[in-house]
Structure formats: structure tokens, C-alpha cells
C-alpha positions as CSV (number, residue, x, y, z in Angstrom):
1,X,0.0,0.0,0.0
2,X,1.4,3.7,-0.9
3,X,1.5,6.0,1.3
4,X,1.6,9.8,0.8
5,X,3.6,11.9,2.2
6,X,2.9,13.6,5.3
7,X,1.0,17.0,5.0
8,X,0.5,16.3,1.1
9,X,-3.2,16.5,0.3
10,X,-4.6,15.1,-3.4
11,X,-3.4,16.9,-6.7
12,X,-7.1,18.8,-6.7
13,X,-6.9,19.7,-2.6
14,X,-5.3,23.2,-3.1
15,X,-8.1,24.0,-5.8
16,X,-6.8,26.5,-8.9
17,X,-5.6,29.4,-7.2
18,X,-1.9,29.9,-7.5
19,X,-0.3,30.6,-4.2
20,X,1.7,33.6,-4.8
21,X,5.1,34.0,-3.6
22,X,6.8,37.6,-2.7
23,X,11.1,37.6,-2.8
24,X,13.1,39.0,0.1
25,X,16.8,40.0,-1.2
26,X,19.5,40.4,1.2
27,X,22.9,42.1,1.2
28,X,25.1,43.1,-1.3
29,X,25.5,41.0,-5.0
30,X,27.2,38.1,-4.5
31,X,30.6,38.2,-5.4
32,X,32.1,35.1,-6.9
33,X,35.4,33.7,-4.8
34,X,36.8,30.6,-6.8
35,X,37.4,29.9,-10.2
36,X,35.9,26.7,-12.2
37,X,38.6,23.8,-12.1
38,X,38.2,21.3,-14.5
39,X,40.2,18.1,-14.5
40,X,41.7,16.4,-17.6
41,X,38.5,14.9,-18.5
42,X,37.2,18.7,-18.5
43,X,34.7,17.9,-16.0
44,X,34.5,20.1,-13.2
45,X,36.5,18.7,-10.3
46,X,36.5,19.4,-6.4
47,X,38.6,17.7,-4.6
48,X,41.1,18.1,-1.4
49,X,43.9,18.9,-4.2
50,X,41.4,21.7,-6.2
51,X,39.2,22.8,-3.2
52,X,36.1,23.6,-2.9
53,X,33.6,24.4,-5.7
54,X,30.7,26.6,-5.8
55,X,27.0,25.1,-5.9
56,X,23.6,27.4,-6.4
57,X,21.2,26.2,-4.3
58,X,17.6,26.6,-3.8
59,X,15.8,25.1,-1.3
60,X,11.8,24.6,-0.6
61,X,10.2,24.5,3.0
62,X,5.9,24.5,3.1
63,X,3.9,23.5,6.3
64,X,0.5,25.0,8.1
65,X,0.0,28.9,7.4
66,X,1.7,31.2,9.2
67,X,1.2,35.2,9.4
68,X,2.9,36.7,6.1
69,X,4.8,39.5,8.4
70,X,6.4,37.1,10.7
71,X,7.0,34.9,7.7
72,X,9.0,37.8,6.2
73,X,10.5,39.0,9.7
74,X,12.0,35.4,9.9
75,X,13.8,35.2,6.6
76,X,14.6,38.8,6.5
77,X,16.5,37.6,9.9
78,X,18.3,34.5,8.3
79,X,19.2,36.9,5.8
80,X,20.9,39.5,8.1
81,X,22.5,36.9,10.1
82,X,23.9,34.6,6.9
83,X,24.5,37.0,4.1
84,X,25.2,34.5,1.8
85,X,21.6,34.2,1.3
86,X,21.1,35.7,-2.2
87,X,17.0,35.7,-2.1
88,X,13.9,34.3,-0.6
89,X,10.3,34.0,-1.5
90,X,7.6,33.2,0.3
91,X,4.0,32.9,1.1
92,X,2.1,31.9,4.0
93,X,2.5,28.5,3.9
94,X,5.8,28.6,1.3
95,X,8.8,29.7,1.1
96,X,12.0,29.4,-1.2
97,X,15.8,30.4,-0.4
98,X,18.2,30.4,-3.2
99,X,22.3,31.1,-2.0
100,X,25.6,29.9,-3.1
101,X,27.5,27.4,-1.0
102,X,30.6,26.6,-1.2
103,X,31.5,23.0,-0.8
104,X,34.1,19.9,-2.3
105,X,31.3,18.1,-3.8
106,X,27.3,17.8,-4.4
107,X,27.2,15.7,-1.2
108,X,28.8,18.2,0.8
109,X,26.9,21.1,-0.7
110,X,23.8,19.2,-0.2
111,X,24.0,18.0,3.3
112,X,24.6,21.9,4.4
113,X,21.6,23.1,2.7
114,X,19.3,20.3,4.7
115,X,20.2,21.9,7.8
116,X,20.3,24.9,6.7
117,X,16.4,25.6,8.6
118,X,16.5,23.3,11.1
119,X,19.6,24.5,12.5
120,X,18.2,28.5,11.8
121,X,14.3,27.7,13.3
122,X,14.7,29.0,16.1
123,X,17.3,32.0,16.0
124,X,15.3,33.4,13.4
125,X,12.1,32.6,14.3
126,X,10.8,30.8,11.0
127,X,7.8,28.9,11.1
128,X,8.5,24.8,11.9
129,X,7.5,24.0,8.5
130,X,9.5,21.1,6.5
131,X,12.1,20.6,4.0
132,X,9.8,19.9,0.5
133,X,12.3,20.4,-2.2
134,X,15.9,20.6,-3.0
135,X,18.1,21.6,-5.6
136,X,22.0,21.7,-5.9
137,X,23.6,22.6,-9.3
138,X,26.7,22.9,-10.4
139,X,28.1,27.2,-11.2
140,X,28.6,25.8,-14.7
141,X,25.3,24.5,-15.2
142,X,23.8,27.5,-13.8
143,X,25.0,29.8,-15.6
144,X,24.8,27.6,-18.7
145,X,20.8,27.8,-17.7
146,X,20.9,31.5,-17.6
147,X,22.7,31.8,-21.0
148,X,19.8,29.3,-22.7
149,X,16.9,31.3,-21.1
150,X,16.1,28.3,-18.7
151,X,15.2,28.5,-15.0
152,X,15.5,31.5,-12.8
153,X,16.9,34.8,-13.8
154,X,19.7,35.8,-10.8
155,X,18.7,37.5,-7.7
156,X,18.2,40.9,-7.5
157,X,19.7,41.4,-3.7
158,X,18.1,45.2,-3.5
159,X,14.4,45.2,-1.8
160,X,10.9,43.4,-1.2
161,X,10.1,41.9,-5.1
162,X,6.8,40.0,-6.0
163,X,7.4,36.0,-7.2
């Protein structure tokens, strides 16, 4: 027997309203601090002998509603207290942070991001939703998105900004 995953209702149960999403940006534009290194292979490489790489990461949390302004508060406080945060959006019962982090590998890069608002709850106050969705790409690929028109256009780290 299936099972669905906790909190997750039926494809119909939100109805046909979109959920719309407003974007917190914090601190100043990122400013890139490693080079691509690329092995003989030409694939990227990240290793104790090339260091660490750079992943863009974005990363989903949803649970019960929670007040928009204390939704904000919260991730406007992550925000202060990590600038590394490039932007957030979020909703009432939604949110979505997108950084850099720098890291050896995926793994690495990865495991930092899942406790990235656990660890964060309760110093900045965000509501005790759950981790939904996670991505981790490569600063290659990323950009290589950018170029072809795909996914989302870089933050804009200046002010409040509708989704």
C-alpha cells in the first residue's frame, strides 16, 4: 500500500488558485570567490587537491500557514545573520531560499543546505515547516541555464520583489 507523504493532500486539494510567492533579497550581490577547475576529463573537479567548488542552491520548505509578516521577519533575519543568502520568496505556507555554498562536492553542498532551517528555526524565528524540495547545481550549469533562457533569472539582492 502507498503511502503519501505527510501533510501532502490530493493533486485537486489546493483548488486552482496559484499561491503567490513575494522575494526578500538580502545584502550586497554576491561576489564570486573561486574559479571553475576542470580536470583532464574537463569535467569540473572538487577535490582536497582543487578545493572547494561553488553550488547554487535553492531550497523549498511549506507547512500550516503562518502570518505573512512574521513569515518575512523570519527570513529577512536569516538573511541579516547569513548574508550569503542571495534571495527568498515566500507565502504563508511557502517559502523558497536560493544562496551559493561553497563545498568539495554535491554531497557536501547538499547535506549543508538540509540543515540549513532546522539549524536557523529557532534564531530566526521561521515557522517549523518542513524541508519539501531541493536543488543543488553545479556554477557551470547554472549559468549555462541562464545563457539558454532556462530557469531563474539571478537575484536581484536590492528590496521586497513580488514571485
Amino acid at each position: 500500500m502507498r503511502r503519501a507523504r505527510p501533510g501532502a493532500g490530493s493533486a485537486g486539494s489546493r483548488g486552482s488558485a496559484e499561491r503567490a510567492l513575494t522575494s526578500v533579497a538580502a545584502g550586497d550581490a554576491y561576489e564570486e570567490r573561486t574559479a571553475d577547475v576542470a580536470d583532464a576529463t574537463g569535467e569540473p573537479a572538487g577535490d582536497a587537491e582543487t578545493g572547494p567548488r561553488l553550488w547554487h542552491i535553492t531550497l523549498s520548505v511549506s507547512g500550516a500557514e503562518a502570518p505573512l509578516a512574521e513569515v518575512r521577519r523570519g527570513l529577512e533575519q536569516l538573511a541579516h545573520d547569513h548574508p550569503f543568502l542571495l534571495t527568498s520568496r515566500y507565502a504563508v505556507d511557502h517559502a523558497e531560499i536560493r544562496y551559493w555554498e561553497e563545498a568539495r562536492d554535491l554531497h557536501d553542498a547538499a547535506a549543508v543546505a538540509l540543515r540549513l532551517w532546522g539549524e536557523h528555526r529557532q534564531t530566526s524565528q521561521l515557522p517549523p515547516w518542513e524541508i519539501v524540495g531541493l536543488e543543488v547545481i553545479d556554477r557551470q550549469t547554472y549559468h549555462h541555464r541562464i545563457a539558454e533562457g532556462y530557469g531563474p533569472l539571478p537575484a536581484t539582492p536590492v528590496g521586497v520583489h513580488p514571485f
